[in-house]
C-alpha positions in Angstrom: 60.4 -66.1 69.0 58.8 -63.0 70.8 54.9 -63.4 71.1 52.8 -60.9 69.4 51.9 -58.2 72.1 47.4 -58.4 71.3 46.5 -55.1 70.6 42.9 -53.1 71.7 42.3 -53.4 67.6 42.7 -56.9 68.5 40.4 -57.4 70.9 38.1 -55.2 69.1 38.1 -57.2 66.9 38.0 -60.6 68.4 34.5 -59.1 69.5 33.2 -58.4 66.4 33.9 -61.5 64.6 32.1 -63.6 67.4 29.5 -61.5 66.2 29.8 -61.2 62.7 27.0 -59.7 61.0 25.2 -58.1 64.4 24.4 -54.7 65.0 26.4 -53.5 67.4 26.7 -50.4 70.1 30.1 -49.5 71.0 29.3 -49.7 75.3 29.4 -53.8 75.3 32.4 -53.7 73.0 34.3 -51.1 75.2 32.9 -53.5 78.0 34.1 -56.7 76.5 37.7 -55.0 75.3 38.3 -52.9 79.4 37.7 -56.6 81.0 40.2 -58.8 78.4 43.1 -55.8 78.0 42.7 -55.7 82.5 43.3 -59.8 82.6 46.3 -59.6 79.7 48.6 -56.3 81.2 46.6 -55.2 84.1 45.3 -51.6 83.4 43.0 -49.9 81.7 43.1 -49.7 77.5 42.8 -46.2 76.6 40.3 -44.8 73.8 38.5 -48.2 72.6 36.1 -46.3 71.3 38.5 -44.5 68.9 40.2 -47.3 67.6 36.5 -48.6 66.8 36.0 -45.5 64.6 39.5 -46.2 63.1 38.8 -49.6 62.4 35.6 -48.3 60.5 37.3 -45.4 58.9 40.0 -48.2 57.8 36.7 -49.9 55.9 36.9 -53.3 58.1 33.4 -52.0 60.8 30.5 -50.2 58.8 28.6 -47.8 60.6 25.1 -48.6 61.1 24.5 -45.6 63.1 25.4 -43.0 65.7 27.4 -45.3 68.1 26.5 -48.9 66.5 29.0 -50.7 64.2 28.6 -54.5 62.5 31.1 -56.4 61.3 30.4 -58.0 57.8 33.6 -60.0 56.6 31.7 -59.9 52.7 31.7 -56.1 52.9 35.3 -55.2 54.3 36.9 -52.7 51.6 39.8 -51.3 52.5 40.9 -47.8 52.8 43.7 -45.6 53.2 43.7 -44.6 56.6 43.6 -41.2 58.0 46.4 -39.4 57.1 47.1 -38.4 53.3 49.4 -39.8 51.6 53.0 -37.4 51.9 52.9 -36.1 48.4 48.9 -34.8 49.0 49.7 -33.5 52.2 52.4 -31.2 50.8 50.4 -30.4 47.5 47.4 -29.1 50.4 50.0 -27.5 52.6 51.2 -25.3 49.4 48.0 -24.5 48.2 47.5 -23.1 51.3 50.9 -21.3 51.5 51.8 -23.2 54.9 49.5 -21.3 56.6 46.6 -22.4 58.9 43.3 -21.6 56.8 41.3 -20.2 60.0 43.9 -18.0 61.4 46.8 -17.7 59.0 49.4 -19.1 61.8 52.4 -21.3 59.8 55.5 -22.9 60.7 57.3 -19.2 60.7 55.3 -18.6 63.9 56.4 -21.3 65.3 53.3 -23.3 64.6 52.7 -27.2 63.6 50.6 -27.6 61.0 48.5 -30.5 59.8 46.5 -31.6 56.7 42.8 -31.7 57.7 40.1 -33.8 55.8 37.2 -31.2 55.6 35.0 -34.1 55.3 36.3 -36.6 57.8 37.0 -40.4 55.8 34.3 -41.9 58.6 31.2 -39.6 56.8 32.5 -40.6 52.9 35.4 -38.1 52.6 38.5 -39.2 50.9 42.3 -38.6 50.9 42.3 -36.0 47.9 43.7 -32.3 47.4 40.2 -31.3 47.3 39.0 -32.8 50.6 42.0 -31.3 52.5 42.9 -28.3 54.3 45.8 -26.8 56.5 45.2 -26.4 59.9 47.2 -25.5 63.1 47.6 -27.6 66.4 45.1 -25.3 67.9 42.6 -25.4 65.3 43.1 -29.2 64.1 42.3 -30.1 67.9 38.9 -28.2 67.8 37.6 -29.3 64.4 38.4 -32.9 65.6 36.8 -32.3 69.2 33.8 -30.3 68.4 31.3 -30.4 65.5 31.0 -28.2 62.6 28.8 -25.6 63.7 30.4 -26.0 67.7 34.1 -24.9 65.9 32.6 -22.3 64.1 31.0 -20.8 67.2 34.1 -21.0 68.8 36.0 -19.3 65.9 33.7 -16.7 65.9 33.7 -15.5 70.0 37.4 -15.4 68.9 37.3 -12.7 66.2 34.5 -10.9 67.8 36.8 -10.3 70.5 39.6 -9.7 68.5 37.3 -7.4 67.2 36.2 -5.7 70.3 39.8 -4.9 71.1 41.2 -3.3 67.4 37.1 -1.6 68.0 36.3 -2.8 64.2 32.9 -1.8 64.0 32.1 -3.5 61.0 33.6 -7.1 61.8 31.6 -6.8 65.4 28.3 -6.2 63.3 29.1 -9.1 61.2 30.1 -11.1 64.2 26.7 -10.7 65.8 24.6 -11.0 63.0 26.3 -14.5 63.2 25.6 -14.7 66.5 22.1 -13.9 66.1 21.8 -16.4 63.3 23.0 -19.4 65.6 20.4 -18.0 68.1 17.6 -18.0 65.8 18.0 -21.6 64.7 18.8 -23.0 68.1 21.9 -24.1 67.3 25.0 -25.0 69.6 23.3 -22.9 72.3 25.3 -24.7 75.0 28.1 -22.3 73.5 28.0 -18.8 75.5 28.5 -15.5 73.5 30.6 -13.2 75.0 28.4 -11.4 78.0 30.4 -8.3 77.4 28.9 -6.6 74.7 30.2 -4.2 72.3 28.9 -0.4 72.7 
């Protein structure tokens, strides 16, 4: 009988139960799961930290806060797990006629696409028609690596210099207005406008 390969959900796991009902930040569990994965097939797990936000988004961790997870074995509810179930995902896909919803790329270009939850499951979102949205490879990987605001930004440099090439006035005037918006409120300043400006 083949032994069950242990898994980093596993060892996640194994952690959390040993402290069941503890808040938790995720640097000791990481810790804890790196050292036991090293001793069982000598290298390095990869993305602990992801599979503790999967574990929560599966409804088994709650999230007490930014970071800090507890295990509570009397509060585990279950839930589907990230991606939507096919029928949804093909109901979202031709609502949106195929197409990416930020820049109208589909699989005629070429392009993969992928059903997006525009509020992820981890901040309450669910696995409806509603909550989803078609995105492209591109796009999917910067809404899932970068806040809210941070991908919108990001969009934005991009059709102001779309823009700035075609010379459409009034789409570079509404691009810096924008701009000028995310300035006034301090947000996602890390994020450079474009230097060249726009005569």
């Amino acid at each position: 009988m083949t032994k069950k390969r242990i898994t980093i959900s596993d060892l996640i796991m194994e952690y959390f139960q040993k402290h069941i009902k503890q808040e938790l930040p995720h640097g000791p569990v990481v810790d804890y799961v790196e050292e036991k994965y090293k001793k069982l097939y000598n290298k390095k797990p990869r993305d602990t930290w992801r599979q503790i936000r999967r574990l929560h988004q599966e409804g088994i961790l709650i999230k007490v806060k930014k970071g800090v997870y507890m295990y509570d074995p009397d509060k585990i509810t279950k839930k589907e797990l990230f991606e939507f179930p096919p029928e949804v995902k093909e109901e979202i896909f031709k609502r949106d006629g195929y197409r990416c919803v930020v820049c109208g790329r589909g699989r005629e270009d070429g392009v993969e696409i992928h059903a997006d939850h525009r509020l992820p499951l981890d901040k309450g979102g669910t696995n409806t028609i509603e909550n989803g949205q078609t995105l492209c490879s591109e796009h999917n990987f910067l809404k899932k690596n970068y806040s809210q605001t941070e991908f919108g930004k990001r969009f934005l440099i991009k059709l102001y210099e779309e823009a700035v090439k075609k010379n459409d006035q009034r789409m570079i005037n509404f691009c810096k207005e924008i701009f000028d918006l995310y300035n006034k409120y301090g947000i996602n300043s890390h994020i450079k406008r474009p230097n060249k400006e726009h005569k």
